[in-house]
Every structure is written in structure tokens, then in C-alpha cells.
C-alpha positions in Angstrom: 25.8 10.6 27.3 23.7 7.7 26.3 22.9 8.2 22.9 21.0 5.0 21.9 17.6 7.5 22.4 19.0 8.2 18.4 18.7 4.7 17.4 14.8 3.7 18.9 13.2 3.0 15.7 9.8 3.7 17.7 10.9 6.9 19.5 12.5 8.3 16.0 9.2 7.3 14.0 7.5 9.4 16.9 9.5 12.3 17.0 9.6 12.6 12.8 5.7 12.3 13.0 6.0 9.3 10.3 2.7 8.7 8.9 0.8 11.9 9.9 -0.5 14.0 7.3 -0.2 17.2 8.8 -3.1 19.7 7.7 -0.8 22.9 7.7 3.5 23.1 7.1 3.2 25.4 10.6 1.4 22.2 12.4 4.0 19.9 10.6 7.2 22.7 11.9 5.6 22.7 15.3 5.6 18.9 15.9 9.1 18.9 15.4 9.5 21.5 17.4 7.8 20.8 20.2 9.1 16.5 19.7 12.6 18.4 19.8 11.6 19.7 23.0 10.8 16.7 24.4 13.8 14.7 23.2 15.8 17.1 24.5 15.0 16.6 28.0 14.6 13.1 27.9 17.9 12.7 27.0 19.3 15.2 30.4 19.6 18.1 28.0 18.5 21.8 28.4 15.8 22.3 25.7 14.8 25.5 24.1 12.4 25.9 26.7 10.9 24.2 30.0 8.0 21.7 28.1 4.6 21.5 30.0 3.1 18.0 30.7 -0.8 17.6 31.8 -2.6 14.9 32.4 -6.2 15.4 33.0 -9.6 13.2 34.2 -12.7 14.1 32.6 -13.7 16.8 35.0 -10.6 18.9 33.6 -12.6 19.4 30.6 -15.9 19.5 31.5 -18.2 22.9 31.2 -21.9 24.0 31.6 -22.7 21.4 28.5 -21.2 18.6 29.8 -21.1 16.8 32.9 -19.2 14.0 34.3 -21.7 11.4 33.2 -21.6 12.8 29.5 -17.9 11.8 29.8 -19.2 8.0 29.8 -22.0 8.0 27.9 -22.2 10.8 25.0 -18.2 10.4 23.9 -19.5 12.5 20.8 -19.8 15.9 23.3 -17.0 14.5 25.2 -14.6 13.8 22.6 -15.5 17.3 21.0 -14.5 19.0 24.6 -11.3 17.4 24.7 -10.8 19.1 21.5 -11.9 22.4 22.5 -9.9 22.2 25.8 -6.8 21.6 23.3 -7.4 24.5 21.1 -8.0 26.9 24.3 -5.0 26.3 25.7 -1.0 26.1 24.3 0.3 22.2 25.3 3.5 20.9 24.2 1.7 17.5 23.7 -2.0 16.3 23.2 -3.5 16.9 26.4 -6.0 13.6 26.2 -8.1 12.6 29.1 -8.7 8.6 30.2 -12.3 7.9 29.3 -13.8 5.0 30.2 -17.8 3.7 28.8 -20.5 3.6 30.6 -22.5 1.3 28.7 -20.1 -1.6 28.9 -19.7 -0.9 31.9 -23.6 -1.0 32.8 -23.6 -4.4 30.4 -20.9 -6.3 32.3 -22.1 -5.0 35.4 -18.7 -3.7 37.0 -18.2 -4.2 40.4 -14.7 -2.7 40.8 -16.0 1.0 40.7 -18.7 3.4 40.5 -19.3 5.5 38.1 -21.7 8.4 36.8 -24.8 8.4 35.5 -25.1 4.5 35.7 -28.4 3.5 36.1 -27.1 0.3 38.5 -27.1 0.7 42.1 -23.4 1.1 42.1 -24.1 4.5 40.1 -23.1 7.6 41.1 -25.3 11.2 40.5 -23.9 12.8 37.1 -22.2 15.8 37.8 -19.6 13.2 40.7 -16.2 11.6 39.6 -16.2 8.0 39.4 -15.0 6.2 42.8 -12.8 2.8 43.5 -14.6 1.1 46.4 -12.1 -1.2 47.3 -13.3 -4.5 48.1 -11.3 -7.9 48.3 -11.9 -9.5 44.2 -9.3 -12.3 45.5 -9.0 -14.4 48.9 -6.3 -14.6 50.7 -6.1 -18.0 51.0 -5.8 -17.9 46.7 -2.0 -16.7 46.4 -0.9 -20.4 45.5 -3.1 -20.4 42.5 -2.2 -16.6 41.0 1.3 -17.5 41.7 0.6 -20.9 39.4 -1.3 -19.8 36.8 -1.6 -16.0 36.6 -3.7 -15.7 33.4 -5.9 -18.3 34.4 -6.7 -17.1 37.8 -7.3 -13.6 36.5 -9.3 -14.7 33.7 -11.6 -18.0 35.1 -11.6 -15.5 39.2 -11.2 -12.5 38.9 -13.2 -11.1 35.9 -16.0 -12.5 36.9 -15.8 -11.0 40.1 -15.1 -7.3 38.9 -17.3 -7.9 36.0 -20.8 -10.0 37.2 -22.2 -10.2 33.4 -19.1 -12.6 33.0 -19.7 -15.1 36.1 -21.1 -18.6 35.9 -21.6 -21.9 37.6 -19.1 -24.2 36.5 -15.8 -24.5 36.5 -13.8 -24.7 32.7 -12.0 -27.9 32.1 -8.2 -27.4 32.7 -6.8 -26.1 29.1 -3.2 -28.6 30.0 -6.2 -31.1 28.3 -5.5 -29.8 24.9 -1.8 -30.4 25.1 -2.0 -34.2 24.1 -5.0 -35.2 21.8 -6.0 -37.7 24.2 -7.2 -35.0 25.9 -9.9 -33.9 23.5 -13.0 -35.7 25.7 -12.7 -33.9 28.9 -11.4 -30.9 27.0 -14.7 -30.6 25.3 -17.4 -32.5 26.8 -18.4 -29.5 29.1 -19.2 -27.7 26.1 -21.9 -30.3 24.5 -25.3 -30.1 24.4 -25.3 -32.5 27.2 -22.5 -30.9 29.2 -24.8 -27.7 30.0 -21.6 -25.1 29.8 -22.8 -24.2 25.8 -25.5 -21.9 27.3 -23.9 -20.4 30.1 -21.0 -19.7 28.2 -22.6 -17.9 25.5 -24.9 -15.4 27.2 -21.3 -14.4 29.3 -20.3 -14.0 25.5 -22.7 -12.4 23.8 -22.1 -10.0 26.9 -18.4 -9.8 26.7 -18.9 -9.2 22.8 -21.5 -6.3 23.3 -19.6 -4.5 25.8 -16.2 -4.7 23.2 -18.6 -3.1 20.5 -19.8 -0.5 22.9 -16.1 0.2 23.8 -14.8 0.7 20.5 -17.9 2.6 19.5 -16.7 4.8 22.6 -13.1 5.3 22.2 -12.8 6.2 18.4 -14.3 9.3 18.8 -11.6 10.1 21.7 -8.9 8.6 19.3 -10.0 10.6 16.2 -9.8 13.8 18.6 -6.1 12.9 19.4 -5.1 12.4 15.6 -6.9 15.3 14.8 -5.3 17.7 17.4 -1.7 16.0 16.2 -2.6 16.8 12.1 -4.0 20.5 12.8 -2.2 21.3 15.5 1.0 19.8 15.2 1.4 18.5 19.1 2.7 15.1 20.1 1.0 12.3 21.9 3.0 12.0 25.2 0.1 9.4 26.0 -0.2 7.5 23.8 -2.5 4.3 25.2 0.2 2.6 26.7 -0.4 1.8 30.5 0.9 -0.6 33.2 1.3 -0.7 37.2 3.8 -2.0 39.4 3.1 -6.1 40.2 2.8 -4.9 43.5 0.1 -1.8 42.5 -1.3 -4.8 40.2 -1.9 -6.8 43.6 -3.2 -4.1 45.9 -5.2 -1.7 43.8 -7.6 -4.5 42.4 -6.8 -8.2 43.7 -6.6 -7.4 47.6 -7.1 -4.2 48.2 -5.4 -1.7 50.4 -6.0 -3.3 53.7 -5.8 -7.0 51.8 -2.2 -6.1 50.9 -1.5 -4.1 54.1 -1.9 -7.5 55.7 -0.4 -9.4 53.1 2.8 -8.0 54.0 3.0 -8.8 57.5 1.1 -12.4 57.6 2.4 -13.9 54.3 5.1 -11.5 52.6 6.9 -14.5 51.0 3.8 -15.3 49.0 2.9 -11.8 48.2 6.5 -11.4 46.9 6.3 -14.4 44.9 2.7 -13.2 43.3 4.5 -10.0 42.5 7.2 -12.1 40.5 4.8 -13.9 38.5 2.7 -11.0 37.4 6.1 -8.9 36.4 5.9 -10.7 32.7 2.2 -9.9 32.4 2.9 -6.4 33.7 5.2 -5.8 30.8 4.1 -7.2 28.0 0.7 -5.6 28.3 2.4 -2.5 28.3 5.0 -3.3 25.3 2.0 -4.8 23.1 -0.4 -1.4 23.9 2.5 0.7 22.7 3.4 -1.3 19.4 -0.3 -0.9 18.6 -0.1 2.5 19.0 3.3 3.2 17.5 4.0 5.2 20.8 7.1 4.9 23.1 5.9 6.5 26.1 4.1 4.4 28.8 2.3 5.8 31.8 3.0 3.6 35.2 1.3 5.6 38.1 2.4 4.3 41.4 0.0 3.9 44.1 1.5 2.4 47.2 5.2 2.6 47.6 5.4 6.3 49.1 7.3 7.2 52.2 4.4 7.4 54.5 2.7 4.2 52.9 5.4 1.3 53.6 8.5 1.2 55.3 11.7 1.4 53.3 12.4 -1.8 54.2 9.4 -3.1 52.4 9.8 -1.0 49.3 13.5 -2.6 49.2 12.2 -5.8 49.5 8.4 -6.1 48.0 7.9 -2.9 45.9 10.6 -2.1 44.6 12.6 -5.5 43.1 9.8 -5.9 40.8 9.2 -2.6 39.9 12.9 -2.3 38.6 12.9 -5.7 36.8 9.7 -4.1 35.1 11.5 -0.7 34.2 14.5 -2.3 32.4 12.4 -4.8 30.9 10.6 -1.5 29.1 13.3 0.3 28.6 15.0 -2.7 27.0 12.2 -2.8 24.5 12.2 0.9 23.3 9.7 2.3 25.5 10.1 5.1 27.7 8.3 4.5 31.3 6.5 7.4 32.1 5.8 6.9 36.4 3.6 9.2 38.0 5.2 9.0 41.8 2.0 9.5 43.9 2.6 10.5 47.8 6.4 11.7 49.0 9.1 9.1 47.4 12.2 11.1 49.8 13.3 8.0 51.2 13.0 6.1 48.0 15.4 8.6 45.7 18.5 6.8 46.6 17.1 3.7 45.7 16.4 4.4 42.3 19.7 6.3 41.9 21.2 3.4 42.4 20.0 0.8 40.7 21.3 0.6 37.7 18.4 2.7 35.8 19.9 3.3 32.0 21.2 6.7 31.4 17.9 9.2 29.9 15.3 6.3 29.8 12.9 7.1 32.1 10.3 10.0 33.0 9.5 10.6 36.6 6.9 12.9 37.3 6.9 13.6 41.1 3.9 14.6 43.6 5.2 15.7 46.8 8.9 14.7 46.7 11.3 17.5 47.5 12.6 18.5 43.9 16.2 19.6 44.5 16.6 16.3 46.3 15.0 14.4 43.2 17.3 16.4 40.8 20.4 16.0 42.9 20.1 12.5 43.3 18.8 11.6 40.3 21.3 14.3 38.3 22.5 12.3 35.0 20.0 9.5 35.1 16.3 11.0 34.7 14.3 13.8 33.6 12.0 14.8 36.5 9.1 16.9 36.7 6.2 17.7 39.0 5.4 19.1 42.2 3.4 21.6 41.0 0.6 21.0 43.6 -3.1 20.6 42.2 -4.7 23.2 44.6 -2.8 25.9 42.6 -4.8 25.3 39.6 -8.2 25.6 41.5 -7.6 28.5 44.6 -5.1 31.4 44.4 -4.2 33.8 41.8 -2.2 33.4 38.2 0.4 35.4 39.8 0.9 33.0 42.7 1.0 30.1 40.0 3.6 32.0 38.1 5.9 33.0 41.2 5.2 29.0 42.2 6.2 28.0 38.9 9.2 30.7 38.5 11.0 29.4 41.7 10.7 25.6 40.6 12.4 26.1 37.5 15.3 27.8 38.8 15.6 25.6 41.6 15.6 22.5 39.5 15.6 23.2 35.6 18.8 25.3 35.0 20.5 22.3 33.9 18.3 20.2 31.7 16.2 17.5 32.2 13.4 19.0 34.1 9.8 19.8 32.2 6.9 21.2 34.3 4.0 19.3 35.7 1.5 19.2 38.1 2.2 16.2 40.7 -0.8 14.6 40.3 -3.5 14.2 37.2 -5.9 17.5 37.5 -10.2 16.9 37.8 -10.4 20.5 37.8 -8.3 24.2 36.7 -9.7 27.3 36.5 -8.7 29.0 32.9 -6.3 31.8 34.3 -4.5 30.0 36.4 -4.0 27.2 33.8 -2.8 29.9 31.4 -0.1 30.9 33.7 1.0 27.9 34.5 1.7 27.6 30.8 3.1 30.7 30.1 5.7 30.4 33.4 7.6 27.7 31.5 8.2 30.4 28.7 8.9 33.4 30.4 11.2 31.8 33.1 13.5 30.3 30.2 13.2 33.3 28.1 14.8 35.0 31.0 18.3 32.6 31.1 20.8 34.1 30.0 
């Protein structure tokens, strides 16, 4: 057994809860407890009982005093939901939703979704989830120039695409100027008085600088939450922040698009390989630096467009899949534990991963539709799995189906370690008995084990 997991100054600071001042010795014994847990089965071991992992959108938490525009714009209410959602329910972890703020949003003018309670035409009525039209924020013919210059293009094209506060006439001088000093004139002419880029640049400024106020304004209210369920409570932040996609998820989901990228793989797959190469670096360390900030190991990866019914397995050999292991060592190599949400069926996929080479109790698969006992099979000795709990179970049916549901997962899969219980997908919406018994299966099917 790989027991380097002992040794990750990050995920040993995490799991002894260094620097929290716990409000209660019970909330300080249960962290332990409950990190323990969670060690436990990330390392292929068979804890002192099945943990329960949610991840939940704003809708999970949302009541008859909040709706889902509140969740943008009033993070006070919001924030204080979250916490009552925590303290109504018995999570092994901090069960934090992904908010997002509607006022820099509405400042920037964001293109790439919509969202509610916006007052801009690409708002949505409040009591709707927010929605990703997907439209085309790069050309086709533009691979040659991501490929070249990846932080350039997605800074000087594609934010001002997504984000229409931030666009302007002009194009900004080539930064290779301010290599040599005698590149100081066309460096910074553009910027005089006379240049006419001074103005322009600083209303898309003053914008940019607004909206970061608004943001931070927004989020400490959902971060003081978090710390404050962790110091009372005593539960762990499985998210802690930390976030990245696939380069090839990084491609379709906002650069192309779906069809962009569908396309992409049949009219210039050499290019969209190479594009997925030279965002792998930026894919990782934006992850890696979110997660030192945070002083949190665990980063969340969902993946979007690599199931079995989405591209062939020759393309997820060949496009998805190189990059996506480069990016999963890389992680792993830096103390972080990838935590990838496999959207869609990955039954064609298993033996791929089994086989690559993944180090031994690194990495966290939570699974939507993939047959389990194929998952924990083929994947037996190399990663904790979870999952497959379908999201319709939380919202129709009765707590005793969830519990039977539940019940015969964990003795199909969980007998031998490794295994925690999830839902396959991140919930909008549960209905409070069937959530409970979802919760309470975990307990009473290990209490059962001889």
C-alpha cells in the first residue's frame, strides 16, 4: 500500500485541522473523526463507516425565503441557508454550494451564461437555474494563436468576448517589446495621451476592478459560512475552492463549444490535440495555486465530454484522455488529491484509466452512470469510487426506496474499502426525507457488517 498519503504536508495539515480553533472539544473530536474517515478510504481502506459526499447548486438549499436569484444577489440570506442546510442535515464534510455574483456579473456584462434575476437581457426569471448557452467565444480558424500564446489569447480574445465590459478597439502592443529596453517606445506609446488606449483601457479597468470588489464582497460571506460550519461543527472541507477541467473540457465547454469541438475533431484533430497540450500547464497550475491558497488538497475536475456515448474510444485514447492523465499525475505529484466528477457512462473508458499508470490511493472518482462493480473491479487497488446514486431518488420515490437503493450499492461495491456514497451528479434539488435516508443508509448498512 502506498503510504506517501502519510507524508503530504497539505493533506496531514487538513486532516489534523491545523489552524482551526474549534468552538467545542466534541466539534474538534469529530473532525478527526470524520478526516479519519475520509483518509481511510482514500487510501483503499475500509473505514469505520461508508462516508457521504454531496455536492449541491444553489437550488439544493433554497426555501420559501430564498430563491435562485437571492443565491446571486443577497449572499447574506444565501450564505445563512447554506448554514442552515448544514445544521439540518448530518454530512461527513461541509456541504458548500458554488455561488457565483450577480452584480459582477451584470457589470462585466457576461456573455457565457444566463443567470437569475439579472436585469440584462441575458437574464433569467428568479426562481430558474442559471443556463450555459453555448455559443462559439473562439473561431475556428484561431487554433494557431491559442496554441502560441495561450494566456494571451485568452486574456487579449476571449474575455472580452465572454465578458463585453472588458472589450475595446485596439489591439495591445505585443508584451515580447518589454524583453529588450529598446522596446520601451512601441511598448508604451499606445498608452499616451496621444496613443488614445489610456481611456479605453481604464473604463475596461475601473470595470474589471468593480466587479473584483463586488466578488469578494460576495464570497466572504459563503467562506465565513464554511469556516464557521468547520469550527462548530467539526466537519471537513472536501471542497475546498480548488477547481480545474480537462484541456479538452477547457476547449469545448467555453472556447468552441459542443458542436465547435464536435467538428474540431473530425476537420482539424491535430490542432485541437495540440491546443489541448498547451493548455495542460495552465490547467494545472490554476488548480495547484487555488489549493495552496486555500490550504486544501482536494480538487474538483468535473468532466463533461469524454463519456461513452459522447466520443468514440478511439478519440478519448487519442484527444481526451492523454491530456487528461498528464493533468492527473501532474496534481497528484504536487500533493493534491483530484477529485473527478465522471459525468455520462465512462464503461468503455475503465480500462483505460486502470491502466495508466494512476498512483496507488491518489485520486477520487465519483461516477454518474458507470456500472459500479465494473468501476470497483477494474479500478480495485488504485482508486476510491463513489456515485451512482441517481439524482431522481432524491426528488420522487420514498426514503425507503433510497435506503434499499443505497443498501444494495454498498454491498455490491463497499465491502472492501474504498468506496464512499454519492449521488452521480451535483443535486439542484432533494426533498428532506429522502435526503435523510440517504444519509442514514451509509450508517446502518455498515453497522450491519459483521
Amino acid at each position: 500500500m502506498d503510504t506517501s498519503l502519510q507524508t503530504n504536508e497539505m493533506l496531514t495539515r487538513w486532516a489534523q485541522g491545523a489552524g482551526i480553533a474549534f468552538e467545542t472539544q466534541i466539534a474538534a473530536e469529530n473532525y478527526m473523526k470524520l478526516t479519519r474517515r475520509w483518509l481511510d478510504v482514500l487510501a483503499l481502506k475500509q473505514p469505520d463507516r461508508v462516508p457521504v459526499l454531496v455536492f449541491g447548486e444553489g437550488g439544493i438549499v433554497t426555501g420559501p425565503d430564498i430563491d435562485q436569484a437571492g443565491m446571486f444577489y443577497d449572499s447574506p440570506k444565501a450564505a445563512a441557508a447554506v448554514y442552515g442546510f448544514n445544521k439540518k442535515y448530518a454530512f461527513d464534510h461541509v456541504m458548500d454550494i458554488l455561488p457565483m455574483c450577480g452584480k459582477a456579473l451584470d457589470i462585466l456584462d457576461c456573455r457565457l451564461l444566463r443567470w437569475p434575476g439579472s436585469p440584462l437581457p441575458q437574464g433569467m426569471p428568479n426562481n430558474v437555474p442559471p443556463q450555459y448557452p453555448e455559443n462559439e467565444f473562439m473561431h475556428n480558424s484561431e487554433y494557431d494563436r491559442l496554441i502560441a500564446d495561450p494566456e494571451g489569447f485568452i486574456l487579449l480574445k476571449y474575455l472580452p468576448r465572454i465578458f463585453s465590459a472588458l472589450r475595446f478597439k485596439g489591439e495591445i502592443p505585443c508584451p515580447l517589446y518589454g524583453l529588450h529596453a529598446i522596446g520601451h517606445e512601441p511598448l508604451l506609446a499606445p498608452f499616451s495621451k496621444e496613443g488614445g488606449m489610456r481611456a479605453k483601457l481604464k473604463v475596461m479597468m475601473d470595470n474589471f476592478f468593480t466587479a473584483a470588489d463586488a466578488t469578494t464582497i460576495h464570497f466572504k460571506h459563503f467562506k465565513d459560512v464554511a469556516d464557521k460550519i468547520v469550527r462548530e461543527l467539526g466537519r471537513p472541507k472536501i471542497f475546498g475552492g480548488a477547481f480545474t477541467f480537462s484541456p479538452f473540457d477547457l476547449i469545448g465547454d467555453t472556447l468552441r463549444g459542443t458542436v465547435g469541438i464536435m467538428m474540431d475533431m473530425h476537420r482539424q484533430p491535430e490542432k485541437l490535440e495540440a491546443a489541448c497540450r498547451a493548455l495542460l500547464p495552465f490547467s494545472v497550475k490554476m488548480a495547484v495555486e487555488q489549493a495552496q491558497r486555500a490550504q486544501n488538497p482536494f480538487v474538483l475536475i468535473p468532466l463533461h465530454k469524454g463519456a461513452d456515448d459522447f466520443i468514440s474510444q478511439k478519440q478519448f485514447e487519442s484527444v481526451y484522455w492523454p491530456t487528461l492523465h498528464a493533468q492527473l499525475l501532474e496534481l497528484t505529484a504536487n500533493g493534491l488529491i483530484p477529485l473527478i466528477l465522471v459525468e455520462g457512462a465512462y464503461n468503455k473508458r475503465l480500462d483505460t484509466i486502470a491502466r495508466s499508470g494512476l498512483p496507488e490511493g491518489k485520486t477520487m472518482w465519483i461516477f454518474e452512470k458507470t456500472d459500479m462493480e465494473q468501476a470497483r473491479r477494474k479500478l480495485n487497488g488504485i482508486a476510491c469510487i463513489g456515485g451512482n446514486v441517481p439524482a431522481s431518488f432524491f426528488t420522487i420515490g420514498s426514503p425507503a426506496q433510497m435506503a434499499d437503493y443505497c443498501k444494495n450499492l454498498i454491498e455490491c461495491v463497499g465491502n472492501e474499502g474504498g468506496f464512499f456514497l454519492a449521488p452521480g451528479v451535483v443535486l439542484d434539488r432533494a426533498k428532506p426525507e429522502n435526503m435523510r435516508a440517504f444519509i442514514e443508509s451509509a450508517s446502518v448498512n455498515c453497522s450491519a457488517r459483521p
